[in-house]
One Martini backbone bead per residue (centre of mass of N, CA, C, O) as a GRO file, in nm:
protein
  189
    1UNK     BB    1  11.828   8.717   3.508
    2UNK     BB    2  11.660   8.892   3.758
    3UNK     BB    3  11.591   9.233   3.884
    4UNK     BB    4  11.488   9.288   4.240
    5UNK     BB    5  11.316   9.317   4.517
    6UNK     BB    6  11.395   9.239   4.848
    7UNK     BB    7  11.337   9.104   5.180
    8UNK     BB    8  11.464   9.109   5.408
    9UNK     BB    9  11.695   8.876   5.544
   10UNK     BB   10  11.708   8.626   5.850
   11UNK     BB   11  11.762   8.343   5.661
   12UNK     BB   12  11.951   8.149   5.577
   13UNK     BB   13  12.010   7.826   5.472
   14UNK     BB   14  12.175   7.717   5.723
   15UNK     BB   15  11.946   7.824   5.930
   16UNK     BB   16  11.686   7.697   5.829
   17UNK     BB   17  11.810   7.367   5.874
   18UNK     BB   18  11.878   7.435   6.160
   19UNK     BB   19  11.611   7.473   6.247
   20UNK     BB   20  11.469   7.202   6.129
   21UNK     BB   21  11.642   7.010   6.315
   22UNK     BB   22  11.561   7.148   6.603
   23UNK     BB   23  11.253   7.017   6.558
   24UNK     BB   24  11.369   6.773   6.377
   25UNK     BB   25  11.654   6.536   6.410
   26UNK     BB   26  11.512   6.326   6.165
   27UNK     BB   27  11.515   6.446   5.936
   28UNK     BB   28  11.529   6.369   5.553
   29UNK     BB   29  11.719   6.537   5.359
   30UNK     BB   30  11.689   6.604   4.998
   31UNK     BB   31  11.625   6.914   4.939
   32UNK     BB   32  11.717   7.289   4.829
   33UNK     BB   33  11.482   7.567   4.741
   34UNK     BB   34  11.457   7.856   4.585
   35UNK     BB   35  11.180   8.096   4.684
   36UNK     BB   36  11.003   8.369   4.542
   37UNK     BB   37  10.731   8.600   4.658
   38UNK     BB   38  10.501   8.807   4.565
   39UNK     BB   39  10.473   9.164   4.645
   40UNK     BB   40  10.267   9.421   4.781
   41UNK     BB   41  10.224   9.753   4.901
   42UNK     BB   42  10.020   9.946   5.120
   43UNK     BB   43   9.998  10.320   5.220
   44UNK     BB   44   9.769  10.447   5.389
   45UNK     BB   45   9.558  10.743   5.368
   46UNK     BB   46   9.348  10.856   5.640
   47UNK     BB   47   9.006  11.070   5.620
   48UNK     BB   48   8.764  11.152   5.858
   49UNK     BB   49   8.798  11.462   5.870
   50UNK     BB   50   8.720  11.743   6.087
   51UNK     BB   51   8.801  11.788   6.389
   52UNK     BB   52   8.851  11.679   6.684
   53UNK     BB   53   8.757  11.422   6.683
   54UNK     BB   54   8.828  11.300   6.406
   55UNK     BB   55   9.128  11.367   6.395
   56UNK     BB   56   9.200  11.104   6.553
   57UNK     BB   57   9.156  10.911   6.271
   58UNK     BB   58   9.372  10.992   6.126
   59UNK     BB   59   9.579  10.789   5.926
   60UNK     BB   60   9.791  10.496   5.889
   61UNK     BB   61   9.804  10.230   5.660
   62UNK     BB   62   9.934   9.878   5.628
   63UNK     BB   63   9.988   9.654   5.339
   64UNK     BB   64   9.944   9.330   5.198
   65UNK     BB   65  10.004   9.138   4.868
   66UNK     BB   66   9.925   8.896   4.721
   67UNK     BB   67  10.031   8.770   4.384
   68UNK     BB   68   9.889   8.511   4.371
   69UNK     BB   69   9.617   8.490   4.551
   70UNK     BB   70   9.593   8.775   4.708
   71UNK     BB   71   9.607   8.791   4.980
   72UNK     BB   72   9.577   8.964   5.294
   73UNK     BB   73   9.780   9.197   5.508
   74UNK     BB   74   9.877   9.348   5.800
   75UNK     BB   75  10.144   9.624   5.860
   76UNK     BB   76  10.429   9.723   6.053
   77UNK     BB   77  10.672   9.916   5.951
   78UNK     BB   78  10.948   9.943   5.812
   79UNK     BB   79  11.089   9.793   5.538
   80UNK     BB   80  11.415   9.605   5.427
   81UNK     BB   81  11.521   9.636   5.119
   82UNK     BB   82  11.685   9.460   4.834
   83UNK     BB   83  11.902   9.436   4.581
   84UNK     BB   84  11.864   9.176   4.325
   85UNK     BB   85  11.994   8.864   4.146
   86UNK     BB   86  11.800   8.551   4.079
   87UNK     BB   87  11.646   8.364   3.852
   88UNK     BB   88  11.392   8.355   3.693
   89UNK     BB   89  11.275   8.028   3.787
   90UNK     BB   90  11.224   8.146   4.138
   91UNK     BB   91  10.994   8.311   4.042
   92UNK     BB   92  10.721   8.363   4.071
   93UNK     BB   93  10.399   8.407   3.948
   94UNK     BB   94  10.183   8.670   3.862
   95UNK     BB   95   9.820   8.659   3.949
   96UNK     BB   96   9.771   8.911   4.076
   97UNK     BB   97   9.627   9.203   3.949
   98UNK     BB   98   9.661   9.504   4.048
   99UNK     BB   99   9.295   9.609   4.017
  100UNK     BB  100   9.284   9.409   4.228
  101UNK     BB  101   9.449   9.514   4.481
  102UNK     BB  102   9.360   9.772   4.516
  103UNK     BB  103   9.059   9.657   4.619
  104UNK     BB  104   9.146   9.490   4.842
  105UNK     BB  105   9.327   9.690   4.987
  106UNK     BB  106   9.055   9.913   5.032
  107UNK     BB  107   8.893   9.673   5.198
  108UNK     BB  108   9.055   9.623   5.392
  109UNK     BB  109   9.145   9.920   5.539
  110UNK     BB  110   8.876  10.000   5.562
  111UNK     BB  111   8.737   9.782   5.756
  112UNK     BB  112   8.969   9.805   5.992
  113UNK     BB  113   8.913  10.092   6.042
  114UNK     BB  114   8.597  10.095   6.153
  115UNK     BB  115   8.674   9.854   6.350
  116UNK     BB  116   8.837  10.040   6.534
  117UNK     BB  117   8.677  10.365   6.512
  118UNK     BB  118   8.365  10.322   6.533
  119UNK     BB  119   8.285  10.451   6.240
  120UNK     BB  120   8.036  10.537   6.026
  121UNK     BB  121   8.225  10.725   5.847
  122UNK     BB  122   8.383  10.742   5.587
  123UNK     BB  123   8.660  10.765   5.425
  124UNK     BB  124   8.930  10.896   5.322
  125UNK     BB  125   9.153  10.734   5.046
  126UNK     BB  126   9.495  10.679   5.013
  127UNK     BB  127   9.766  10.609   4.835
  128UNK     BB  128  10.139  10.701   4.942
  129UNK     BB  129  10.265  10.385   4.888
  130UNK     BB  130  10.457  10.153   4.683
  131UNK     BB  131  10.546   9.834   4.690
  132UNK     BB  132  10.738   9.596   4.487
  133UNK     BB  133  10.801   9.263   4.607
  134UNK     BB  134  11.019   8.966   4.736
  135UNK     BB  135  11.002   8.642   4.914
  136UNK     BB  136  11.138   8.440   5.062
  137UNK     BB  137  11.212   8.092   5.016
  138UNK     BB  138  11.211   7.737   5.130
  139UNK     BB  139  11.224   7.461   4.980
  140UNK     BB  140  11.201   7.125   5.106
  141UNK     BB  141  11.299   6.816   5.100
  142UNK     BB  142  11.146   6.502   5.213
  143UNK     BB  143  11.190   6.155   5.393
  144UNK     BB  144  11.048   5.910   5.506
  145UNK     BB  145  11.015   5.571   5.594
  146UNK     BB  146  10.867   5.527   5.303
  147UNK     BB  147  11.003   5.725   5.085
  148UNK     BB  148  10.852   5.983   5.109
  149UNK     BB  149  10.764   6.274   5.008
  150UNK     BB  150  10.822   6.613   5.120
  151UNK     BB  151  10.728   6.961   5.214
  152UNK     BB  152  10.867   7.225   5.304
  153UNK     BB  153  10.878   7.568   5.459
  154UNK     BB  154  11.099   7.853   5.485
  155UNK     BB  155  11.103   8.113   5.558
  156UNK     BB  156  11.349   8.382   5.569
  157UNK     BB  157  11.241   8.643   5.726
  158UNK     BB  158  11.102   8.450   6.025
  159UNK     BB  159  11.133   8.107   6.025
  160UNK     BB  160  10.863   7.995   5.933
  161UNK     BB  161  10.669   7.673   5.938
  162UNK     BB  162  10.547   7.474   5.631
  163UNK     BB  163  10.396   7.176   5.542
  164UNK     BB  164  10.333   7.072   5.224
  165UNK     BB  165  10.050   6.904   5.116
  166UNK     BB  166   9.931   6.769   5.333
  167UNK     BB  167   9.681   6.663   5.269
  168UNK     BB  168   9.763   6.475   5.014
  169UNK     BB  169   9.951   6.301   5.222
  170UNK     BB  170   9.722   6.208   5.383
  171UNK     BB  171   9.555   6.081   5.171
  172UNK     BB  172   9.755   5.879   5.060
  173UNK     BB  173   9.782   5.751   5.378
  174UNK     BB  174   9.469   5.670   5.391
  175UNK     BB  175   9.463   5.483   5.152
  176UNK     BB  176   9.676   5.273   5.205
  177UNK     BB  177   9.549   5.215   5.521
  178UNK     BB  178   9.282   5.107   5.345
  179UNK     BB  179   9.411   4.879   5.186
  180UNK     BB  180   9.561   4.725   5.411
  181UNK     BB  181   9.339   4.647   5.572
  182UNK     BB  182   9.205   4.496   5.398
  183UNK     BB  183   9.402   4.276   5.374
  184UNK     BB  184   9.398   4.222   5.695
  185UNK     BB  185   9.102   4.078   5.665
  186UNK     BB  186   9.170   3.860   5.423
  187UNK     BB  187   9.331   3.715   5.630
  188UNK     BB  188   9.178   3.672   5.896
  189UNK     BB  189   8.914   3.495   5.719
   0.00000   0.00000   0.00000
């Protein structure tokens, strides 16, 4: 068990499930596994300089870094965390270092701060905040009508619903169907 900070969850296994046979209550479940999914948070102050025009433009900014891939989003409002303990072969790995988010999230927070405030000089940048944290998610197996494999993920803390490796899938089932094609051309033969 290892001992993390998770951002509060809105949705249980049981209303996860309840979601998504909502959207398709044809789905054939065949098991669900929580995953851990670490990320960074960075609340920047901007400091555009000082007079009065300027000092409208001095603001915060908050950001968060997926700590897998690197990806940055912007974020609002202050987030709910609980201390929790989880097994820890459901944590991703960490794969983007901190001195990599820093430069990420300075220049993500950079961008969006010139492109708001349209102004031509930098500003002065710091982190005033860092927060550690991981979000949960429900990985679902799902079985097609060919009984194949296919897997479902779903939010824990806002219930947004992707289906995984969709390409992978497509890809599989478009050999297949190119396949059976090629067969029945030389049945028709």
């Amino acid at each position: 068990m290892v001992d993390i900070k998770l951002l509060k969850c809105g949705y249980n296994t049981r209303q996860a499930l309840v979601l998504l046979l909502n959207t398709d209550a044809s789905l054939d479940i065949r098991d669900v596994e929580d995953v851990y999914y670490p990320y960074v948070r960075f609340r920047y102050e901007i400091l555009a300089g000082k007079g009065k025009m300027v000092r409208k433009a001095n603001k915060l900014s908050d950001c968060i870094i997926d700590r897998v891939s690197g990806s940055v989003y912007e974020t609002r409002g202050e987030p709910e965390f609980q201390e929790v303990s989880i097994p820890e072969e459901e944590a991703l790995n960490v794969e983007t270092i901190m001195e990599e988010c820093y430069n990420i999230g300075h220049d993500f927070t950079l961008k969006q701060f010139i492109g708001k405030s349209k102004l031509l000089i930098s500003p002065e940048m710091s982190v005033i905040e860092e927060d550690h944290f991981y979000k949960k998610f429900y990985i679902v197996t799902c079985q097609d009508v060919d009984e194949r494999e296919y897997y479902i993920m779903v939010d824990a803390v806002d219930g947004g619903i992707s289906v995984l490796d969709h390409e992978k899938y497509v890809e599989e089932n478009i050999g297949e169907l190119t396949e059976n094609q090629g067969i029945l051309e030389e049945k028709q033969v």
